[in-house]
C-alpha positions, 0 to 999 in steps of 0.5 A, spaced: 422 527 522 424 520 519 419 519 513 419 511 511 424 506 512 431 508 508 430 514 512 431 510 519 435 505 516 439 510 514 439 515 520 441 507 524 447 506 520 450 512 522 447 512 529 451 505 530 458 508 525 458 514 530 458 510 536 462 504 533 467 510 531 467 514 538 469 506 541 474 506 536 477 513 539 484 514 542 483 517 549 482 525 547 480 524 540 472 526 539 469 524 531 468 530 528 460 530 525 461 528 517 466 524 518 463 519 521 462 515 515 468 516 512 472 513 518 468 506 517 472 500 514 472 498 508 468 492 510 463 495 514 461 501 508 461 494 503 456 492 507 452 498 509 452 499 502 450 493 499 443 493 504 442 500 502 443 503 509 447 508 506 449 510 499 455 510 494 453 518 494 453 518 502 460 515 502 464 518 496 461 525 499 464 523 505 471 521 503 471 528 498 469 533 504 475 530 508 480 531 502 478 538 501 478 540 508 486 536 509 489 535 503 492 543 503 496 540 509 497 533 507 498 533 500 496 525 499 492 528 492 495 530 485 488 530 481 481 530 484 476 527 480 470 530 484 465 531 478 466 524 475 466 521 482 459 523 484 457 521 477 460 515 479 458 514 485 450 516 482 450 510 477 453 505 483 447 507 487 442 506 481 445 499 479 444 497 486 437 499 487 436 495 481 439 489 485 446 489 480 450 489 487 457 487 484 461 485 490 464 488 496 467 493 493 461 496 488 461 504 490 466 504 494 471 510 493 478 508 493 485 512 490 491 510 486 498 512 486 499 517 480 503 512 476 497 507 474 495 509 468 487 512 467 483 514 461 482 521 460 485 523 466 492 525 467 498 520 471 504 524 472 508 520 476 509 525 480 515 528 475 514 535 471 517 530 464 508 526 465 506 533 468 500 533 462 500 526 461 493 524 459 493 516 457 487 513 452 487 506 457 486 505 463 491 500 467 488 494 467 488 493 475 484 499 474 478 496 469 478 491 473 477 495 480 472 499 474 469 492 474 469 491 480 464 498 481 469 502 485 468 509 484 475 513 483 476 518 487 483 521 484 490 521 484 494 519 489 501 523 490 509 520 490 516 519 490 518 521 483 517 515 478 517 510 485 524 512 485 525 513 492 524 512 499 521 518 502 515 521 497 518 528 498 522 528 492 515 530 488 514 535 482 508 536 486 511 538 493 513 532 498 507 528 501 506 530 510 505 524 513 498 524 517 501 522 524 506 528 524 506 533 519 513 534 520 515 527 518 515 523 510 510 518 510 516 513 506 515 511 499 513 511 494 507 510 495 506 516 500 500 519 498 497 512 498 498 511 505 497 518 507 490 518 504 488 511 507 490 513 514 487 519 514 480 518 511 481 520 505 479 514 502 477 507 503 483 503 500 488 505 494 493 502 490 500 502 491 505 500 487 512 496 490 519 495 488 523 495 494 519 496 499 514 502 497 508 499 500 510 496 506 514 501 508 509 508 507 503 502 510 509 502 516 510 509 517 502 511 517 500 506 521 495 502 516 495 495 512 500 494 506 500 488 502 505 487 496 502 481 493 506 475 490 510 477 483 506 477 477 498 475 481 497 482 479 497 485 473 502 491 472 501 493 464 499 500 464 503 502 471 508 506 469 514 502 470 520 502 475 523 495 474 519 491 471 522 484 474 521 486 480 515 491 480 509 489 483 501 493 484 497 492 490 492 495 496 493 499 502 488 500 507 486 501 514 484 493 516 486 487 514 480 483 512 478 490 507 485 488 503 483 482 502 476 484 499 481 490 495 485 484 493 480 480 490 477 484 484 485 486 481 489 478 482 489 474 477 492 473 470 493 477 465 494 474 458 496 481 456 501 481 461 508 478 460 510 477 467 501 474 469 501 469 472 496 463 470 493 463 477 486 462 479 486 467 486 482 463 492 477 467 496 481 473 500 476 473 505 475 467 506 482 465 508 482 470 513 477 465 517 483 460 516 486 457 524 492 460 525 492 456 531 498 450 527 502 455 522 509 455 524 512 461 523 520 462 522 524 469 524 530 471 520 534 475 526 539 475 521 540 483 517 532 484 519 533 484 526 541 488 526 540 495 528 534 496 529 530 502 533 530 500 540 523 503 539 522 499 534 525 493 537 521 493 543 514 494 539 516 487 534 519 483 541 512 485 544 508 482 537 512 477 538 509 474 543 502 476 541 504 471 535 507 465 539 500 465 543 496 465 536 501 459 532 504 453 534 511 455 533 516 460 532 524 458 530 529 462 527 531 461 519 536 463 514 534 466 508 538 465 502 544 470 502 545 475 496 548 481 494 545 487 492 542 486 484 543 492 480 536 489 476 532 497 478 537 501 475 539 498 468 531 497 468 529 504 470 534 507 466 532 503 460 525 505 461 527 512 462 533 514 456 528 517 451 526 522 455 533 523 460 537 523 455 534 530 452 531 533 458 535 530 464 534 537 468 527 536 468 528 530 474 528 530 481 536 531 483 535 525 487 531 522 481 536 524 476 542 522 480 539 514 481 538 514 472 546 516 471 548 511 476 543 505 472 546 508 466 552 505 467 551 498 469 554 494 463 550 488 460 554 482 463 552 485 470 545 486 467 544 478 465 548 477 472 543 480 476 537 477 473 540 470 473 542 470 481 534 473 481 532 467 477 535 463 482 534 466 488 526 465 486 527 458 486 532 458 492 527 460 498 522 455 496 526 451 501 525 455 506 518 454 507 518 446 508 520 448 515 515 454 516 508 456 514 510 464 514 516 469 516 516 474 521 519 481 521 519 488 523 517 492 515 522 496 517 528 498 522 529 505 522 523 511 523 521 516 519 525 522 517 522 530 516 521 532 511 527 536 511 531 532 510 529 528 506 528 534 501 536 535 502 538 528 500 542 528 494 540 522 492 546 518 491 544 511 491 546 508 498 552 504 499 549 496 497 544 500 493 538 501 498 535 505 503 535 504 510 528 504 511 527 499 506 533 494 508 528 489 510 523 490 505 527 489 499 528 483 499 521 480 499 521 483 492 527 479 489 524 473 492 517 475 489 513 473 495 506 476 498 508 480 504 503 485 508 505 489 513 500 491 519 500 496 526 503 493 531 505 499 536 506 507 537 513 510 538 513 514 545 512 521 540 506 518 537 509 515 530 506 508 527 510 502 527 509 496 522 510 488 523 511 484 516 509 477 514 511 474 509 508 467 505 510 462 500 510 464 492 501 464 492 501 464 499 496 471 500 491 467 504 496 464 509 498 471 510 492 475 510 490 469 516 495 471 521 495 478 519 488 479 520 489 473 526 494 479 530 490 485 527 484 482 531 487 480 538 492 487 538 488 494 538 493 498 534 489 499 528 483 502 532 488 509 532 487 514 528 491 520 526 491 527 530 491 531 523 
């Protein structure tokens, strides 16, 4: 029996989380009880939370029973910090119950990618060289997100050191992806991807160089934004380039990306990339008309050899996006030729360690430093020149569009197999292929998201990515959310 008023509140919300689940459902799909909760947005737990229809505690013992039950087989998690989550979770409640609500993400269980540094608790980076890394600070992003009131949940596997595409070269076992067991969730940031598309969690943080937001967001079929370079801060992240790394939130919708972006954006005067900028309100933008944006769509390398799969997926989102804006034309972004700025750079980070233990790195790993170690400093300078410039040439492009349409990546995932029998010789042009159309957004320092946007006929997500000008997240995050709403892809969810 229903004894007072929290008590039906609390019963009506999961009532109504259960049925709005049950719509959501693929065909042959049922919610299993318990799970409920742990499948709502981000949004909708905000908001239940907030009325105190349901608890932080409600929400993170959801999120913990999923990743006891499915983490064996997904391996998204490297540390689980099940006691300190509960605590947190507890203190979320007390505070909200005495009117303290800090925001939209105040008890909301999230995870990051084990290359964010955490205070007592180990960041290994996925590598045996971290393996018993325990750092004394937090990240900055994570003082924040601390701020912000979210209850972490744990540590989030990767690709060793961000230094790849897959998430299977890992010190602690190669990342599944959810939509198949057999396949890579992409990478770096794998286990971020896995965990949010699998329930595991409400959003996580990922960290992007090349693509690995995007990319694992595109292979797990949830929503990846890579913010522009510099609006978050990157300072205690375990570096990969530091000219073009960049930090930001994966998650299952586009509107809980921007109320994940919110509390991490804004300048670090720490930070010697931050940017002095004063983040707008994420959520609001996403009720901006889309109805007079002009899009602009770089068929030139991101739209050669792609998938037909893929192809057919991205001429389909197309169309949607045509009846949503006022234009579509073709653009040309400036040209370059790959900049050897990651390797020098990773090299340079890693040195006091490869130098003494280089066996203790993944082969793939170990194979990428050895070739950075040899890029002279001329072509270092030379690189970071063209890089500088680039930045500033593509400004032009967008005094003719308002965004950039293209597919966030031209290839599908491999196994896992395959990609453990990779030997890590850096490509030829210096990227992979699964993050040809991904990398360039990163040298040009623009916000780009990828979102859902079709199935393969075997059941694999496929990604569409739109990209802004330097500051443009609200524009991206319009359209974005624009696509999600008239589109039904974001309503699967995985068989795992």
């Amino acid at each position: 029996m229903i004894q007072n008023r929290r008590e039906f509140l609390k019963a009506t919300a999961v009532t109504w989380a259960l049925a709005s689940l049950s719509r959501a459902s693929a065909p042959g799909q049922t919610v299993a009880a318990g799970d409920d909760l742990a499948w709502l947005s981000l949004a909708e737990a905000s908001e239940l939370v907030r009325k105190r229809e349901v608890s932080s505690l409600d929400l993170t013992r959801a999120c913990l029973a999923r990743i006891e039950r499915l983490n064996p087989r997904l391996n998204a998690f490297i540390t689980i910090t099940t006691e300190r989550a509960l605590k947190d979770a507890k203190a979320a409640d007390t505070e909200i119950t005495q009117a303290r609500w800090r925001g939209p993400l105040h008890g909301i269980p999230i995870a990051l990618k084990d290359l964010v540094d955490t205070a007592g608790v180990r960041t290994t980076a996925a590598s045996a060289i971290f393996a018993n890394r325990v750092p004394r600070e937090d990240a900055e992003v994570v003082r924040r997100l601390r701020d912000a009131g979210a209850v972490m949940l744990g540590k989030l596997n990767m690709h060793e050191f961000a230094y790849g595409d897959s998430s299977a070269q890992s010190h602690f076992g190669p990342v599944r992806n959810p939509w198949d067991l057999e396949r890579v969730t992409g990478g770096s940031s794998g286990g971020s991807a896995a965990a949010v598309a699998a329930g595991l969690c409400y959003a996580a943080l990922g960290s992007d160089t090349g693509g690995s937001i995007r990319q694992p967001a595109a292979y797990c079929g949830i929503v990846g934004l890579k913010p522009t370079y510099g609006l978050v801060s990157t300072r205690g992240v375990v570096p990969l380039s530091w000219s073009l790394d960049h930090v930001g939130p994966m998650c299952r919708r586009v509107a809980d990306a921007a109320l994940a972006l919110q509390p991490i954006a804004g300048y670090d005067p720490l930070e010697t990339n931050s940017l002095a900028a004063t983040p707008p309100d994420y959520a609001a933008a996403l009720r901006e008309r889309v109805s007079d944006l002009r899009l602009g769509i770089p068929r030139a390398v991101f739209y050669e050899r792609l998938d037909p799969e893929i192809e057919r997926a991205v001429t389909d989102a197309l169309r949607v996006l045509g009846r949503l804006t006022r234009t579509t034309g073709d653009v040309q972004l400036p040209q370059y030729k790959m900049l050897p700025i990651v390797g020098a750079e990773a090299y340079t980070f890693h040195a006091p360690y490869f130098t003494k233990t280089p066996e203790r790195y993944q082969p793939m790993t170990r194979r990428r430093l050895e070739a950075g170690s040899r890029v002279t400093a001329a072509a270092y300078i030379e690189a970071r020149r063209e890089l500088d410039r680039l930045r500033r040439a593509v400004v032009e492009v967008f005094k003719t569009v308002d965004l950039l349409v293209t597919p966030t990546t031209p290839v599908l995932p491999v196994t896992v197999q395959e990609a453990l029998n990779d030997p890590g010789t850096p490509p030829p042009g210096g990227v992979a292929p699964s993050l040809r159309n991904t990398q360039p957004f990163d040298i040009y320092g623009l916000p780009c998201i990828s979102v859902p946007c079709g199935f393969t006929r075997s059941g694999l997500p496929i990604g569409l990515s739109i990209s802004g000008p330097h500051l443009g997240e609200g524009l991206v995050l319009a359209l974005a959310h624009a696509y999600e709403q008239a589109t039904e892809w974001h309503r699967r969810r995985p068989p795992v």
